[in-house]
C-alpha positions in Angstrom: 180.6 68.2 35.9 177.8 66.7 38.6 176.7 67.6 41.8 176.0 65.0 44.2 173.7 66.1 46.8 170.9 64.3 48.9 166.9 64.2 49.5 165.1 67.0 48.0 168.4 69.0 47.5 169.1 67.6 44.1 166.3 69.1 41.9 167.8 72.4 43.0 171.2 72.0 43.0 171.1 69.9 39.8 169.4 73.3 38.0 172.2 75.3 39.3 174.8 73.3 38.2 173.4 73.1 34.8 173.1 76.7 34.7 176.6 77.4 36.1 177.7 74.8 33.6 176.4 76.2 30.1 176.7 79.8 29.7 176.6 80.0 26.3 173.7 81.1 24.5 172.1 77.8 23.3 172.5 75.3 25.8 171.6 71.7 24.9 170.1 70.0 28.3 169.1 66.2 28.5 165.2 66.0 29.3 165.1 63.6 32.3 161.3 62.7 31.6 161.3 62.6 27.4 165.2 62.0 27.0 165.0 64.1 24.2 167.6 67.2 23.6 166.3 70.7 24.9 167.0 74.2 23.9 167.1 76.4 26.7 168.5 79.9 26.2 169.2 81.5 29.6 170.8 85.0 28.1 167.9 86.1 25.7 164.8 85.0 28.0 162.3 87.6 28.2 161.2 87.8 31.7 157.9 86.9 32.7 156.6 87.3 29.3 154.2 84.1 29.3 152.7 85.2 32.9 152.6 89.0 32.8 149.0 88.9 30.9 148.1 86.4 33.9 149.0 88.8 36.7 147.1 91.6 34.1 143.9 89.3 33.6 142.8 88.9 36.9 143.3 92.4 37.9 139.4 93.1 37.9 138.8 90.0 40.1 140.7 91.6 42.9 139.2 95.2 43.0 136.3 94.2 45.1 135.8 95.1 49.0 137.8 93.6 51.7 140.0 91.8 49.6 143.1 89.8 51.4 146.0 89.9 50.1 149.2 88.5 52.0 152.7 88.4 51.8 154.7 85.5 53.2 157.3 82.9 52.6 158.4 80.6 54.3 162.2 82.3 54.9 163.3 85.0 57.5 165.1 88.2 56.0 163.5 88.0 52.5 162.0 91.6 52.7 158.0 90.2 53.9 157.2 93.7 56.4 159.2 95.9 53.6 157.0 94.8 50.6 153.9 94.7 53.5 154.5 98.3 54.2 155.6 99.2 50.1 152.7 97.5 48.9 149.7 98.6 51.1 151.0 102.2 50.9 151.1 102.0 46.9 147.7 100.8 47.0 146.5 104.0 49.8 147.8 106.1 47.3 146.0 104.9 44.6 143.0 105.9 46.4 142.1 102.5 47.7 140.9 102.4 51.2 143.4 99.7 52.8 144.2 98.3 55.7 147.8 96.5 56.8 147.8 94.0 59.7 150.8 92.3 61.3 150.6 88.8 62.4 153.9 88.9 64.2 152.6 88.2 67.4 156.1 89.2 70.2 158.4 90.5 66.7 156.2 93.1 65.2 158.2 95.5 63.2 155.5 96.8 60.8 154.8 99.9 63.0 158.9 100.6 62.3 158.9 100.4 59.1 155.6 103.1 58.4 157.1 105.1 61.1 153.9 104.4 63.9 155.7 102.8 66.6 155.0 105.2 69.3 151.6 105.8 68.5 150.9 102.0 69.1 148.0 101.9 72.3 146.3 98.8 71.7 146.7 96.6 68.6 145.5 93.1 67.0 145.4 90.7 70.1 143.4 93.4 72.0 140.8 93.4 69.3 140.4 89.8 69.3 140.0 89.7 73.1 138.1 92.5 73.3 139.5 94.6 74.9 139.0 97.9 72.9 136.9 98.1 69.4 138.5 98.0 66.4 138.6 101.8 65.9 140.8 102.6 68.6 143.2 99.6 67.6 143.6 101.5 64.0 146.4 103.4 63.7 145.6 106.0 60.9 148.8 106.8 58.2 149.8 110.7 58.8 151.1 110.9 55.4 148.0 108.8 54.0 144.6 108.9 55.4 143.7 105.7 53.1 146.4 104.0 55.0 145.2 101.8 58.1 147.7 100.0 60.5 146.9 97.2 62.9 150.0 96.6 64.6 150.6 93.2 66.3 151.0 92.8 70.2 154.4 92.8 71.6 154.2 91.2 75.0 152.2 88.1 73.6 152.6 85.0 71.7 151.3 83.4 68.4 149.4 81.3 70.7 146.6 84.3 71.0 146.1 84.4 68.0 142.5 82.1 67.2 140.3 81.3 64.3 137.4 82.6 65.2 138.7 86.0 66.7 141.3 86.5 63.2 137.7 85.6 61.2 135.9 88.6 63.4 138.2 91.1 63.0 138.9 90.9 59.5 135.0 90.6 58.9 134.5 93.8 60.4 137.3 95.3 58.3 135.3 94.4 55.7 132.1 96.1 57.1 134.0 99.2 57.3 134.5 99.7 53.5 138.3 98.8 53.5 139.4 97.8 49.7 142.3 96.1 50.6 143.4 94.1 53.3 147.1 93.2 53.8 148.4 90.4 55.9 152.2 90.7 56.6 152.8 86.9 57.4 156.0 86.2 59.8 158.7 84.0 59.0 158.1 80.2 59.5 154.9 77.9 58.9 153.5 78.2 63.0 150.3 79.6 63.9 151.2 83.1 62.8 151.9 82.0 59.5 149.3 79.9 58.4 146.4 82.4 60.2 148.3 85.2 58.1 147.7 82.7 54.7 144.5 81.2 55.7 142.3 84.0 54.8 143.9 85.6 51.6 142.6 85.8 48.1 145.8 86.3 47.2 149.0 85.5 48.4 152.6 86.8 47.4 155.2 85.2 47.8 159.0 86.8 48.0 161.9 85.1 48.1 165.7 86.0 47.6 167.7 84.4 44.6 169.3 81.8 46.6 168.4 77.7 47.0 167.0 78.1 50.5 164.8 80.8 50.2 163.2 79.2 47.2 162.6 76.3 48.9 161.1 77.3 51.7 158.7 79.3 48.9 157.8 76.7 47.5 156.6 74.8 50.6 154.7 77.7 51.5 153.1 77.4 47.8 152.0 74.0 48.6 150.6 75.0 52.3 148.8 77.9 50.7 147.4 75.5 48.1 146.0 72.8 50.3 145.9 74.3 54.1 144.1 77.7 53.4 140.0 78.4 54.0 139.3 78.7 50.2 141.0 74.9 49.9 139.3 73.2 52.7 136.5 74.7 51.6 136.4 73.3 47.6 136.6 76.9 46.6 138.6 78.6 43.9 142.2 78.3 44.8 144.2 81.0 46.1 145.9 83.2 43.5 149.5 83.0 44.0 152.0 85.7 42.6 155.9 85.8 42.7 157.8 88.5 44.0 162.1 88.0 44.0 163.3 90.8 46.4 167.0 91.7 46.3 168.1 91.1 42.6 171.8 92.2 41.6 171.9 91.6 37.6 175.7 92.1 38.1 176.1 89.1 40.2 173.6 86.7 38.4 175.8 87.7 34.7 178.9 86.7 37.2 176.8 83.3 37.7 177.0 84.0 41.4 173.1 84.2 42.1 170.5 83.0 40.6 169.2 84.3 37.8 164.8 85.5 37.0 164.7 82.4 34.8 165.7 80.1 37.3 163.5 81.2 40.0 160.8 81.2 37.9 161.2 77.6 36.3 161.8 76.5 40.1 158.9 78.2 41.5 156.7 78.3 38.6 154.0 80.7 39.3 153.2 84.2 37.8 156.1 86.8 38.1 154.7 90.0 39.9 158.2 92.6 40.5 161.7 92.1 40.8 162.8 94.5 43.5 166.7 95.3 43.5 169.1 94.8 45.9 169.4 98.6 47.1 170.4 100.3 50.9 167.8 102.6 50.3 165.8 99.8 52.0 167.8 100.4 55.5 167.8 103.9 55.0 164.5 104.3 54.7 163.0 101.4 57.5 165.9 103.7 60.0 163.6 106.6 58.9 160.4 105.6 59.4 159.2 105.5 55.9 158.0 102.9 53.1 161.0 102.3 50.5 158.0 103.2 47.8 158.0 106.6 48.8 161.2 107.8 47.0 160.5 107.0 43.2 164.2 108.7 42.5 165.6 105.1 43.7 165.2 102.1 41.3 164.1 99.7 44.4 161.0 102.1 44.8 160.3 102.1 41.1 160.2 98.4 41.1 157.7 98.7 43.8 155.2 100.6 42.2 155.9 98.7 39.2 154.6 95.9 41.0 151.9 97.5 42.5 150.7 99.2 39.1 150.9 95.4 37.5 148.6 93.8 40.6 145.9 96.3 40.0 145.9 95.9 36.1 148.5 97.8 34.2 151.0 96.0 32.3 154.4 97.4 33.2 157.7 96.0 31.7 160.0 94.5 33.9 163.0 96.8 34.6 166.2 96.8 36.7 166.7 92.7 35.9 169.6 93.2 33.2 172.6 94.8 33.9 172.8 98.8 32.8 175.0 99.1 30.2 177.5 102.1 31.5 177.3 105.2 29.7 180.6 107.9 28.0 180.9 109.5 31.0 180.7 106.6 33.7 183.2 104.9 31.7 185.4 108.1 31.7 184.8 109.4 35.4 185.3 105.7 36.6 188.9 105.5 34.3 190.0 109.1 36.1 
């Protein structure tokens, strides 16, 4: 069984095919660069367990003010604004002052998703023109004073968005005591994009368990790695983290997604979260509310999981296996 495909297609589709091809516990796999046979066992894999002490490590590096963190990919739809608005409000709550700007320029949708939108006056191009200060563009969380929001403009383009002005704003952020700065990047690799990436100290990547959306990661891996201000400037790279957003265990064990393992061997950077696929997550953006908020749901568990891992605890991965179903579900499910 071989897939033919084309161009850079064929790394990807060659992995899935393999994978859809030996689902037995040991697998033998032909090593295209030693020839040699390879054991790879996709059932028993434990998770992230060579990068999780990575992610852990560096957890003291990152605690220092006005650190940038962004999330982006490459991708539309892979849940950027929802982990933007989950992750800065699981760091607020840890008592870290932070700060979450969209770069959205004409689509924001952050202000939606934290429930802001008609409190919106002026917001990021307005700072950057100067046309108000940055304390009247700061939309303060009602829930969460540590929680900042500078929403992006609406009636503008990407365009507006300049170097030097981005550089200014988030300067004075700094000057203000902020611990944390998020970025929430918009889909694409255009100006908002790479002015979102450009500044971070870290960047987290999400992406959906599909071929496309890990593509499209990992060309944003390689702009991140040789386009952003700590590259051109010979400085320590970037730290980039892995986040898969809308995992169903049930349909990777039916071989119809793919699986943690995958993405990780096709990405290949530390794992921070796997989020579940969950409708909490239109629930709550119709609302007005981070997903994180309700930790009775397992996609707001995953959440803070991932939060509780950037800032230095080491949390098992959950929710990546499929739940086992109890006595009772089995009986209430037969009746």
């Amino acid at each position: 069984y071989q897939r033919r495909v084309r161009g850079e297609f064929m790394e990807l589709a060659s992995l899935f095919a393999r994978k859809n091809l030996y689902k037995y516990n040991k697998t033998f796999l032909l090593n295209s660069t030693s020839r040699k046979r390879t054991t790879l066992n996709f059932k028993t894999r434990k998770y992230g367990t060579n990068k999780i002490d990575t992610v852990v490590a560096n957890a003291d590096k990152r605690k220092k003010k006005g650190y940038v963190v962004c999330i982006t990919s490459g991708k539309g739809g892979v849940g950027k604004t929802t982990t933007a608005a989950s992750f800065a409000y699981g760091l607020a709550s840890r008592g870290f002052k932070t700060c979450v700007i969209d770069f959205d320029i004409g689509l924001r949708n952050l202000d939606i998703h934290l429930g802001m939108e008609r409190r919106v006056v002026f917001d990021f191009i307005s700072v950057i023109k100067e046309e108000c200060s940055l304390k009247q563009a700061l939309i303060k969380d009602k829930r969460l004073p540590q929680l900042h929001l500078l929403a992006a403009s609406q009636t503008r383009d990407k365009t507006a968005l300049k170097e030097d002005g981005v550089e200014r704003v988030l300067n004075e952020l700094k000057n203000q005591d902020f611990d944390f700065i998020v970025t929430d990047s918009p889909a694409g690799i255009e100006s908002g994009a790479h002015q979102a990436m450009y500044w971070s100290d870290t960047a987290i990547l999400c992406t959906n368990p599909e071929m496309s959306a890990c593509r499209d990661c990992d060309k944003m891996l390689g702009l991140i790695s040789s386009k952003s201000k700590r590259a051109v400037e010979g400085k320590d790279p970037v730290e980039t983290l892995l986040l898969i957003t809308r995992y169903n265990p049930e349909r990777v064990a039916r071989d119809d997604m793919l699986s943690v393992s995958d993405i990780e061997e096709l990405i290949g950077i530390p794992l921070l979260g796997v989020i579940p696929d969950s409708e909490e997550v239109l629930r709550c953006t119709n609302l007005g509310k981070p997903v994180i908020l309700d930790l009775k749901e397992d996609v707001s568990l995953a959440y803070d999981d991932a939060v509780s891992r950037f800032l230095g605890e080491p949390k098992p991965f959950r929710f990546v296996e499929v739940e086992k179903p109890t006595f009772f579900k089995k009986f209430f499910k037969w009746q």
